[in-house]
C-alpha atoms as a printed R data frame, in Angstrom:
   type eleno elety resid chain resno       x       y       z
1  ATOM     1    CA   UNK     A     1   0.000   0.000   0.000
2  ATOM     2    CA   UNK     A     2   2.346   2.321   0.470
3  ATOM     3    CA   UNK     A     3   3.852   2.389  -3.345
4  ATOM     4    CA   UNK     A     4   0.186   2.988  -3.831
5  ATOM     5    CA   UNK     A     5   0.136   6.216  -2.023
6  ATOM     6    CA   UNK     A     6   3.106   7.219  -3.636
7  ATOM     7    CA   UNK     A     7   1.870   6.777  -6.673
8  ATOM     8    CA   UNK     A     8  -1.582   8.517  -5.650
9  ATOM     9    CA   UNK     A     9   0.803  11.525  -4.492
10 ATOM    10    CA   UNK     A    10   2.970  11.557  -7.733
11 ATOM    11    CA   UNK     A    11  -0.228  11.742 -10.112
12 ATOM    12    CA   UNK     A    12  -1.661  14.709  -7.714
13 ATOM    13    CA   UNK     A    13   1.879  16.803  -8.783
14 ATOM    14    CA   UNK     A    14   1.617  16.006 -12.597
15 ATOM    15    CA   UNK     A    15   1.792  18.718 -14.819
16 ATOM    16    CA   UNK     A    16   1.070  17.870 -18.227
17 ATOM    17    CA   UNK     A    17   2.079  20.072 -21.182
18 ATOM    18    CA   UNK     A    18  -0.610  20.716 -23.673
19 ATOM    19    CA   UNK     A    19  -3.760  20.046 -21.588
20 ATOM    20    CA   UNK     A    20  -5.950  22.460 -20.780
21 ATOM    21    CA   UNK     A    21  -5.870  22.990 -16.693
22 ATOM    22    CA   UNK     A    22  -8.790  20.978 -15.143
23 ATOM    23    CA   UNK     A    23  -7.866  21.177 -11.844
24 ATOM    24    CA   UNK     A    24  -5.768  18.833  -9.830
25 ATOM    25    CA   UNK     A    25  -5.549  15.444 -10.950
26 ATOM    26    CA   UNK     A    26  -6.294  12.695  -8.908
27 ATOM    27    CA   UNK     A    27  -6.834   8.927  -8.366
28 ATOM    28    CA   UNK     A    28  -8.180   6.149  -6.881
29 ATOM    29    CA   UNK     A    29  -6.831   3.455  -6.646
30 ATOM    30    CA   UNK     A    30  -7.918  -0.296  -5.184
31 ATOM    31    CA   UNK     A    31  -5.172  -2.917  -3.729
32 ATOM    32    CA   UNK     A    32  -6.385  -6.592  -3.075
33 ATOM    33    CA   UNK     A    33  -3.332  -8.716  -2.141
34 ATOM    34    CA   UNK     A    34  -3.703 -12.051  -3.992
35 ATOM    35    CA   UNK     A    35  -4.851 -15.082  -1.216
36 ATOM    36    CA   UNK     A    36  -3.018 -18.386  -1.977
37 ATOM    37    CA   UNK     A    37  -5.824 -21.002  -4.044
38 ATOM    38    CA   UNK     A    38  -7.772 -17.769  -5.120
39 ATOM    39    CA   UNK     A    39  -8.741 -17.746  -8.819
40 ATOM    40    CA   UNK     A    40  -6.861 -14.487  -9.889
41 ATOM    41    CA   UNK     A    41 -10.240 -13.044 -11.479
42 ATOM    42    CA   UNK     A    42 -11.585 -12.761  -7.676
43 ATOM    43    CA   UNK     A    43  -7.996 -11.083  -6.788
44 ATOM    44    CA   UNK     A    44  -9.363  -8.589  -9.766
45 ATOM    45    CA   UNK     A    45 -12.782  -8.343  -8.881
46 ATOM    46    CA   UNK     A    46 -11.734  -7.847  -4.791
47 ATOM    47    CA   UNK     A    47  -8.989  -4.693  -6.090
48 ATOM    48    CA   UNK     A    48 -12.134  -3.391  -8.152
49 ATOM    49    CA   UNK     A    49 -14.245  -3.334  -5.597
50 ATOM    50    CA   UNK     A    50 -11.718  -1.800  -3.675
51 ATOM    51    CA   UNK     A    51 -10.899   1.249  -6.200
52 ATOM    52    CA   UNK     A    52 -14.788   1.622  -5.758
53 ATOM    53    CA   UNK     A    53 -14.765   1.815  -2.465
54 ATOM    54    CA   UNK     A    54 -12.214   4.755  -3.056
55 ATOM    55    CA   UNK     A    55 -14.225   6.519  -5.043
56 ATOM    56    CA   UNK     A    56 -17.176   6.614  -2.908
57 ATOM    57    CA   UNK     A    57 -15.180   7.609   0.112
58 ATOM    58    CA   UNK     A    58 -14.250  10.783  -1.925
59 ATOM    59    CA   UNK     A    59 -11.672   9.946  -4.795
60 ATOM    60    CA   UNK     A    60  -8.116  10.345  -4.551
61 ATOM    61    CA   UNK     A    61  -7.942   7.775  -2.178
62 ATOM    62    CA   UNK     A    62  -6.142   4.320  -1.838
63 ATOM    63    CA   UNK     A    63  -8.453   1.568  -0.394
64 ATOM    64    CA   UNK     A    64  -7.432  -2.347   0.242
């Protein structure tokens, strides 16, 4: 998780060249940590429903 904030931070700083200023970027991102015997689509879906979870909490967030 935390090279997941870091990477949440780092995307906050961007400045891109060319596009028109928006406002701060941000991201949300969703970490599931893959459980031994899992089928890796339910490691997916868990991360997915993680990122949503960030999202609802008020973006720009990291959720596990």
């Amino acid at each position: 998780v935390p090279d997941a904030e870091r990477l949440r931070e780092r995307v906050s700083k961007l400045e891109i060249p060319g596009l028109p200023f928006i406002g701060r970027l941000t991201v949300s991102i969703g970490v599931a940590q893959y459980e031994s015997g899992e089928a890796i689509l339910r490691t997916f879906a868990r991360a997915d429903e993680a990122m949503y979870r960030a999202k609802e909490r008020g973006r720009n967030r990291v959720e596990c």
